[in-house]
N, C-alpha and C positions, 0 to 999 in steps of 0.2 A: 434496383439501386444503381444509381449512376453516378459518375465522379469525374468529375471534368481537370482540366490541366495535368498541373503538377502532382496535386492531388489525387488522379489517377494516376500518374507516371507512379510517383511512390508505392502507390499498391503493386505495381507491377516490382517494380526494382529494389521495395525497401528502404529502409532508412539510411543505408550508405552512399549518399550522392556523389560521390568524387568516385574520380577515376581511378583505378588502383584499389578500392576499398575490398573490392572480394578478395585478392592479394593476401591482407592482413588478418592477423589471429584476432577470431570471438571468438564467445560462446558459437557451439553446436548446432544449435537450436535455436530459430527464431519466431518471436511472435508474430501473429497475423499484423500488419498494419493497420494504427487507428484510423487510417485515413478511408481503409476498405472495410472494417469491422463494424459491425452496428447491432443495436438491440431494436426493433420492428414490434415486439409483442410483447405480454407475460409483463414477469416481475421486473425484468430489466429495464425494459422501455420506461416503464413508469416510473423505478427510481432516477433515471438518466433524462429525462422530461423534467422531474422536481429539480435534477439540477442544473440544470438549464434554464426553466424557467424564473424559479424560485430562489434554490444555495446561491447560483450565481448572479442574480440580480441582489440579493442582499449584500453578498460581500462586498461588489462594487459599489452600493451605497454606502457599508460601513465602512469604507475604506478612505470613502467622499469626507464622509459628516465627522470622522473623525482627522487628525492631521494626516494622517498618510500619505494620502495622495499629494497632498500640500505640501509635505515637505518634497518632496520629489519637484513637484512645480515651482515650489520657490528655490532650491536649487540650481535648476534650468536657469531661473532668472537673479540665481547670486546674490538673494534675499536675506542677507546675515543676520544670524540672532533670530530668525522665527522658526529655528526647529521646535518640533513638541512632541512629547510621546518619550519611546524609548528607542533606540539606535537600532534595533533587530525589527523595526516595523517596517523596513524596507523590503523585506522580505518576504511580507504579507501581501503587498499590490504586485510584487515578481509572481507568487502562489496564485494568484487570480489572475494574472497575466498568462501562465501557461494553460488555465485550466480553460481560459476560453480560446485560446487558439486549436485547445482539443474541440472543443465544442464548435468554431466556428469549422474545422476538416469535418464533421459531420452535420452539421445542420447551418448553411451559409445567413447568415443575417447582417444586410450593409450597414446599418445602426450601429450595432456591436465591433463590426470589423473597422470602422470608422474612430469608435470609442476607443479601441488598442491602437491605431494608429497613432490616435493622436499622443496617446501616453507612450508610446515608444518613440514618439519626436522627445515631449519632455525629458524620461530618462538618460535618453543621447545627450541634451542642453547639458541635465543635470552632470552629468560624466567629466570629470575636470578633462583637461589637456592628455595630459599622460597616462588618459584612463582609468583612473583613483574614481572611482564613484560608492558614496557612504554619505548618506544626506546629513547626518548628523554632524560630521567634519563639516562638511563642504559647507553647512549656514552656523557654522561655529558654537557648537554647542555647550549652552554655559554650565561649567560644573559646578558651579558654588550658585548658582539660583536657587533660591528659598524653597519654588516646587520640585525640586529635583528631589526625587526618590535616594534613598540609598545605594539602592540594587540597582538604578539606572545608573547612578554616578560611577559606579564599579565598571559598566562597561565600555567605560571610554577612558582610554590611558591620553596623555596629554601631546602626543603627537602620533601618526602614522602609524599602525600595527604595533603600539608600543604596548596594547595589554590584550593580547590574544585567546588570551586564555577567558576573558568574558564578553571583549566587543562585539564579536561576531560580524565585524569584516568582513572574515571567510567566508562565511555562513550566508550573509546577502547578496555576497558574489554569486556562491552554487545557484542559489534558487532563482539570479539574476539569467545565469548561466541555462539553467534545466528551462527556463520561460524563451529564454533568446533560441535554443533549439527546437522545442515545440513548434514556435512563431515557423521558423525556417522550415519543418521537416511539415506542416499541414500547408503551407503557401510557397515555398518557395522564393518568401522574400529574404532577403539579407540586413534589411533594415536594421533589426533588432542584433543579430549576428554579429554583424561589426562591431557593435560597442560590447558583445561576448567579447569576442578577440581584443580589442584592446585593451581591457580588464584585464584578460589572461596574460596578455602578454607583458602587463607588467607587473602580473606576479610571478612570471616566469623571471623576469628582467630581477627581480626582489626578492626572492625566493629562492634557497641553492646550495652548495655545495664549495659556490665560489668564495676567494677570500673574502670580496666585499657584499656578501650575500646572507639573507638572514636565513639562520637555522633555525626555525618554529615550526610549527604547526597550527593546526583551527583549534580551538576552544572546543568549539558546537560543530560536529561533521556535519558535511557538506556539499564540500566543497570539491571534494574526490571523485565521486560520482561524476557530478555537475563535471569537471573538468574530463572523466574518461568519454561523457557523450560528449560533450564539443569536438573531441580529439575522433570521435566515429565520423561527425559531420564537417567535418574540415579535413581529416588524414594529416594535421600538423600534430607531428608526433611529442613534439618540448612539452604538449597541455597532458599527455600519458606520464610522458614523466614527471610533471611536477606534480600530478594525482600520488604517484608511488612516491613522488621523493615527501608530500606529505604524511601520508600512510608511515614512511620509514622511520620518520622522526619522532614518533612516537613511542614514548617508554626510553628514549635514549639519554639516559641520564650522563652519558659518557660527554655527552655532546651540550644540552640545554638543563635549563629546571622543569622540569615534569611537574605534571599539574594532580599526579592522583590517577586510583581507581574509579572516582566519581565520572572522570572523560578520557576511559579508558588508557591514562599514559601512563597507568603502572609497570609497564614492562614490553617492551619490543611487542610487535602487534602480529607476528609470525610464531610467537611465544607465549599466547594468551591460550589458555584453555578453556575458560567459563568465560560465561557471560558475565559483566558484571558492570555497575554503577548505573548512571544516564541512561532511561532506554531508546529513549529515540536519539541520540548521540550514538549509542552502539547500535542500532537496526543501521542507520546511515552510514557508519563505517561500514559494517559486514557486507554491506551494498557496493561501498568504494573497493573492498578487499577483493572481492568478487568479479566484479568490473577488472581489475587490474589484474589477478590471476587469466581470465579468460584473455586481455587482450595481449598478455605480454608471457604468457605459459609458463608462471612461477609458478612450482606447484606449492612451495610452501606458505603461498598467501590461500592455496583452496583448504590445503591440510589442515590451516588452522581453522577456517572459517567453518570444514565439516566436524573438529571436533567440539567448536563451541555451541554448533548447531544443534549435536546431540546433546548436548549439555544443559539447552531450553528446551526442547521435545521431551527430555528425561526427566525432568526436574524444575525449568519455572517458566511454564506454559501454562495458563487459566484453561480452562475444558468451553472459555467462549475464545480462545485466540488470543487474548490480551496478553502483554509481556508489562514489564515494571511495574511489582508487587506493590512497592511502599512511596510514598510521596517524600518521607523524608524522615532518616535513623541515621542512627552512629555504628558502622561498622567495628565490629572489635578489631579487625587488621587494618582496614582502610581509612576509615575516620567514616569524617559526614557525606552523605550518599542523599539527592534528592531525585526524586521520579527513577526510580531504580530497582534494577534485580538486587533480591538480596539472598539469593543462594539456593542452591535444590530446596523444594519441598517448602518454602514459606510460601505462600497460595491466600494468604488471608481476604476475606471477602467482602468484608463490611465498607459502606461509604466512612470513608474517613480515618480508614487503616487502612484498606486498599487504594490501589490510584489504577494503574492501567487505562494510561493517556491514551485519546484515540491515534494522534501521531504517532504512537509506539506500534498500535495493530496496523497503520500504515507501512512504518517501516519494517516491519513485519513479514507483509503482504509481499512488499517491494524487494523484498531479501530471499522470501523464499521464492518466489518468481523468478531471480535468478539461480538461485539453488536447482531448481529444473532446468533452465535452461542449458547450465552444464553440467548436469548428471543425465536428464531426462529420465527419471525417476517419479513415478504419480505421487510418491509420500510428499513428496515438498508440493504439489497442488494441494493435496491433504488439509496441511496447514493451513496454507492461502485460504483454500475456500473455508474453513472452519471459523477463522478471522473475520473474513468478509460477513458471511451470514451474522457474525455474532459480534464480536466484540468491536469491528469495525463500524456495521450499520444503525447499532445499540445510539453512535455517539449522536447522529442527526435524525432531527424528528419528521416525521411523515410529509409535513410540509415543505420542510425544506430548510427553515430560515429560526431553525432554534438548535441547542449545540450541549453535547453533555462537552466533559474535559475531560475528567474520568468516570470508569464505566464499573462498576463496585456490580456484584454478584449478590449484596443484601444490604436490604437498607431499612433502618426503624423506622423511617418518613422523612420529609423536608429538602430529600435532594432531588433537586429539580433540575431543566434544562434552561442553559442563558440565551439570549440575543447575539450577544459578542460577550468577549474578553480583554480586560485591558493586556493581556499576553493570547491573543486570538488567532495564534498557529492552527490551531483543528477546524475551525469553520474553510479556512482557507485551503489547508492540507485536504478536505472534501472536494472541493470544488473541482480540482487538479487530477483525485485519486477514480473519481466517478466514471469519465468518461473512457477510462484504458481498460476499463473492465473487459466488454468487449471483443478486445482484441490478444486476450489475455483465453479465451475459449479456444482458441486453436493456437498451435506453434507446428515447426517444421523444420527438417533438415533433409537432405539430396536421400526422395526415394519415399519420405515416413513423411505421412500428417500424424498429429498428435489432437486427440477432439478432448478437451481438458476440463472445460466449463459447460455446464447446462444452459445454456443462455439464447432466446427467441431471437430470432436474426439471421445474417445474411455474410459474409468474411470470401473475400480474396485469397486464397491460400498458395504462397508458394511450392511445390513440392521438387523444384528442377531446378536448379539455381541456371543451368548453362545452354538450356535447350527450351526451343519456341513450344507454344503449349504446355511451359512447364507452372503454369497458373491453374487453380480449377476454381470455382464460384459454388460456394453452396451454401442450404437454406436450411436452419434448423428451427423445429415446433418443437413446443415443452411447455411444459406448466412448470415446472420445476422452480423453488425447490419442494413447492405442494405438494407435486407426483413424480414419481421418479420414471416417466416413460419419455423418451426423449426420439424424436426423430430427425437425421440427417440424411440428405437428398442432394446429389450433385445437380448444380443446375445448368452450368456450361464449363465448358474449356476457358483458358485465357485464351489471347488476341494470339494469331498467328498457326490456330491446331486446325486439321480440315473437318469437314463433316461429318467423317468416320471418326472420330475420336476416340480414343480411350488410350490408359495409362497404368500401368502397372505400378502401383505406390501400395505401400502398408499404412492401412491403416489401424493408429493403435488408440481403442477404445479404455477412456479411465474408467476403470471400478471404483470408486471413491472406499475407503479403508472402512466409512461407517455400515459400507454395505458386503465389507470382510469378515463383522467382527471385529475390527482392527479401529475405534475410534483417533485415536492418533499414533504416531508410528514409533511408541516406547510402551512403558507400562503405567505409565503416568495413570491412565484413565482405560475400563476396562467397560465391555456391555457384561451385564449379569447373565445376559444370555445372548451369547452371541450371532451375529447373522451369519450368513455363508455363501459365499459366492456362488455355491450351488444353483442358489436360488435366484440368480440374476437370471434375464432373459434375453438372448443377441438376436439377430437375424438378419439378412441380406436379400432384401427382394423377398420376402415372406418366408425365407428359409433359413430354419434356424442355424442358427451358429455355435458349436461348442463355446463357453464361457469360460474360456482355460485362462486362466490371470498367468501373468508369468512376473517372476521377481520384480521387476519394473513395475508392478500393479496396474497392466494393460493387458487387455484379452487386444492380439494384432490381425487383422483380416488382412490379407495378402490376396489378388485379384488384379484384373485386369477392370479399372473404372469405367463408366459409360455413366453419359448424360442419363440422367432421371434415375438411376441405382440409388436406392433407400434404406437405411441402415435404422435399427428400431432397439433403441436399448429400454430396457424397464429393469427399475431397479424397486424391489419392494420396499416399502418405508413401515415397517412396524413401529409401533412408539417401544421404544428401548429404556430401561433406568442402566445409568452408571454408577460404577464405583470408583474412584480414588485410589491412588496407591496408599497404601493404613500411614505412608511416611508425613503425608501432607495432614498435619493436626487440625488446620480450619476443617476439613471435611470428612472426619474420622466418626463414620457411624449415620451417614448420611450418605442419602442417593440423589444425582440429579436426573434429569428425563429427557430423551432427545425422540426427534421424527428425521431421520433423512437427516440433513445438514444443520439441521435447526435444534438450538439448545431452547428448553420452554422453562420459566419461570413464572411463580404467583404472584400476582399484584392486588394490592388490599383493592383497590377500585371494583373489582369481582366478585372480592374475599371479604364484603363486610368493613371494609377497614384493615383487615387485616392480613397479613402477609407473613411477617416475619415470626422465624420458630415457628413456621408451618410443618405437622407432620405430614408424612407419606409415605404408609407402608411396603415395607418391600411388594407384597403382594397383591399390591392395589391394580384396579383393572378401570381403562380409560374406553372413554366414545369419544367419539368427534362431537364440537360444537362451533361456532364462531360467536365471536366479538367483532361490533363495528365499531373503527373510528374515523371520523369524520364521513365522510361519504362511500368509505371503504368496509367490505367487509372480509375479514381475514380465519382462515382455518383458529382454531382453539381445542384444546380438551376438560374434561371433564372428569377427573378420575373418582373412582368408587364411594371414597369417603366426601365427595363434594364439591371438592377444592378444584377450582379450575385454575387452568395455567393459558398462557396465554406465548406465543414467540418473545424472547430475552428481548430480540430487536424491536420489539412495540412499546416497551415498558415506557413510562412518563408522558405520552402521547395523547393523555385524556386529562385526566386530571393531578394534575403534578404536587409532586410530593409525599406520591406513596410508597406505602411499605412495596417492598420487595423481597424474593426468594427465588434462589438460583438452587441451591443444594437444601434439600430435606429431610431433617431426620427421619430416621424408620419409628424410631416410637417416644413420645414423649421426654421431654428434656427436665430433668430434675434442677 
């Protein structure tokens, strides 16, 4: 693996380009650079292939055929009156914007680099004067037009930031924002950057505390985040604080009208205990919260975000990862609540009573990812990887270029996967999400690598922030999450070590919780029979290694490194049924069934037809089998009484609109 320019510069130095930037408070723990990380084999390469190949050539055509792209081009050129769609579809070509600047830092294509170019000239065009860019203002969008939706005319108030609470302004900022960094942090261009900064800075200039400054916030989070990583790649500290001064303004009824529980502004955001409303509005905040505790070391933005975090582990976590139970209820406190948590223990599983948007398992991902980064704790990988395998990969299908929206745990028939959506957040939240995988397998702070993901491939790892040779390169094999035997291999020093090399670093190996006994890290969800870390296997150079987990849920090798030192984990995968905590009613009297990381469900296409109200006694006993689809063949079981199951994440991939089953009764349902 080789990496040329900037590209390689960043693998060496990270994602903080400015001067001064080690200086400044993060997080602890950093991850490997997407620019150095990659997937070479296995299951990774091939999803990261489809979406390269495949997710991302779809979305930039659907982005073509449909106006998106066009409003943005006619913008540029001041084309009044031909906006079309809805005002937050800006957002979507921003989401395809960053995902291929991931994709082009690891796989170069002048085609594709040429296609962002040119669309990053447009958005520039499209950016008024004083940096106001929102295509729908800018070609004057009619609110009394006959096709005008109801729900689209809600989100545009009649001048500038005037209805915040549904335009989502903010909202196409961030993700203008989080694309204009990517562009920057894989190339080293500023192109895109600039017109970040001039956005920001005149929500900085409009945004505030000052007399003549608005006290608001975003509707639809966003934008916080988005503005803490500009403020990593710039070191202009006003975009840190206008992330918290948004963050602040929330729930301050003292101050503005609060918008509700639904977008999280029922109450000061340092004073929230549960989770609650919107979930991928709240995974987005908790992300921003996170960000701004780390960079500014308020502890009471971490305080809150670990007691809400227990509060989804404990109580409304899906056992495939998915967060926002219900699509849309009446709170008895809050009122109306749409794509949302609605309190410990409601888990319901059905398509059409459940929701668990894929964007919610994104933001998810994305939240608990930082959750390690400043605890450094393997439970919050836990989560990650439990999301990723399940409720994350459930949402796109094998190809590539077909999309669930929500990911339901049973289904009588008929829910199938779309093309696009006319609100097509998740095809595009894919494209973006795929490629950091990754670099998301190893993190690191002065002295410790952290090996986190099972993932075939190759990573950069910082372990020295201040001394030459404090880079190492290494190669990992794995089938994983098939097998649980995983091997890591240093393969050289960074630039500047001599020929004797070697480095005294800890290394801390994850146990994944499912191979504790410990399915997620509350009591939400239990094995019937638990694993044991006993039974994990370590070794160094053929020699085995105690398999001692420590609180952190890392067994740490401490060692002095050298070139070609092989580290060999095996983690046995028994197939396991679970059980539910008896509080959650959908799954009371029912077992589900996992391997390793992978939740298995029935799908009628196997089953006869049939799926749903599948039983599966407790004491059922499984073999291995496989199912092919499409050109693929994939592990399967078979259990005693018949019924095969098949990975949650395959379901709909053959014959769409079948039944489903995720949790199994033990014996017949009267």
């Amino acid at each position: 693996m080789k990496l040329h320019g900037v590209a390689a510069a960043l693998a060496v130095a990270g994602s903080c380009a400015f001067a001064g930037a080690a200086e400044r408070l993060d997080y602890p723990i950093k991850n490997a650079s997407f620019a150095s990380a990659r997937a070479t084999g296995g299951f990774w390469f091939d999803r990261l292939e489809t979406n390269r190949v495949s997710t991302l050539a779809t979305d930039w055509a659907k982005c073509a055929e449909t106006p998106r792209i066009a409003n943005l081009t006619n913008a540029a050129a001041r084309a009044l009156g031909t906006f079309s769609g809805t005002p937050f579809d800006d957002s979507d070509v921003y989401k395809v914007m960053e995902g291929t600047a991931y994709v082009l830092a690891q796989h170069p294509d002048e085609e594709l680099g040429h296609k962002l170019d040119w669309l990053i000239g447009q958005v520039a065009k499209a950016q008024e004067p004083d940096g106001y860019l929102y295509s729908a203002r800018t070609l004057g969008f009619n609110l009394s037009a006959p096709d005008r939706k109801a729900w689209s005319v809600a989100m545009m108030g009649p001048v500038r930031w005037s209805n915040l609470s549904n335009s989502h302004e903010l909202y196409n900022l961030g993700h203008m924002i989080e694309a204009a960094v990517a562009r920057f942090e894989a190339s080293g261009k500023t192109d895109f950057l600039d017109v970040a900064r001039r956005a920001a800075d005149l929500m900085c200039r409009t945004f505030g505390n000052g007399p003549t400054q608005i006290k608001e916030t975003a509707g639809h989070q966003e934008v916080e985040l988005a503005l803490a990583k500009l403020y990593r790649a710039t070191g202009e500290r006003k975009y840190l604080d206008l992330a918290k001064f948004f963050l602040d303004m929330r729930g301050r009824k003292d101050l503005r009208t609060t918008w509700g529980a639904d977008r999280q502004d029922h109450e000061p955001v340092v004073e929230q205990k549960t989770a609650i409303g919107h979930a991928v509005r709240a995974g987005y905040m908790y992300c921003g919260m996170a960000d701004v505790a780390a960079l500014t070391g308020d502890r009471s933005y971490q305080e809150a975000i670990d007691r809400i975090w227990e509060d989804v582990v404990g109580g409304q976590l899906y056992l495939t990862g998915g967060i926002g139970a219900r699509q849309g209820f009446n709170h008895p406190k809050y009122g109306q609540m749409w794509e949302a948590f609605n309190g410990a223990y409601d888990l319901p599983n059905d398509s059409g009573e459940s929701y668990l948007e894929t964007c919610a398992a994104i933001a998810n991902m994305l939240w608990n990812d930082r959750m390690f980064r400043a605890k450094g704790d393997a439970k919050y990988i836990d989560v990650l990887e439990r999301t990723l395998y399940n409720g994350f990969l459930s949402g796109i299908s094998l190809s590539g270029d077909e999309f669930f929206y929500p990911n339901p745990l049973a289904s009588k028939g008929g829910y199938k996967r779309s093309k696009w959506f006319g609100c097509s957040c998740c095809p595009v939240n894919d494209v973006r999400f795929i490629p950091q995988v990754p670099s998301m397998a190893y993190a690191s702070k002065k002295g410790v690598v952290y090996w986190n993901l099972f993932v075939e491939g190759e990573a950069t790892i910082s372990y020295n922030d201040d001394a030459a040779g404090g880079f190492v390169r290494v190669r990992q094999k794995t089938d994983y999450p098939w097998s649980g035997r995983a091997e890591l291999v240093v393969l050289e020093p960074g630039p500047g070590a001599s020929q004797d090399w070697s480095a005294a670093v800890a290394l801390k190996v994850r146990i994944p919780g499912w191979a504790r006994g410990r399915p997620v890290p509350s009591d939400l969800y239990v094995q019937t029979s638990p694993s044991s870390a006993s039974d994990v296997s370590l070794s160094v150079n053929g020699e085995r290694v105690a398999a001692k987990v420590g609180d952190d849920g890392y067994v740490t090798i401490e060692r002095k490194w050298k070139v070609g030192d092989k580290v060999v984990l095996d983690l046995p995968m028994p197939v396991k049924r679970i059980r539910s905590n008896e509080k959650v009613a959908a799954d009371r009297g029912r077992l589900a069934v996992e391997r390793g990381p992978i939740v298995y469900c029935a799908e009628g296409f196997d089953n006869g037809g049939k799926a749903y109200g599948a039983v599966l006694p407790a004491d059922s006993t499984f073999e291995d089998t496989t199912v092919s689809i499409g050109d693929k063949t994939f592990p399967a079981l078979k259990a005693s009484n018949g019924l095969v199951l098949i990975p949650y994440f395959l379901w709909g991939n053959r014959e769409p609109g079948n039944e489903l089953q995720v949790w199994f009764a033990e014996k017949p349902q009267m």
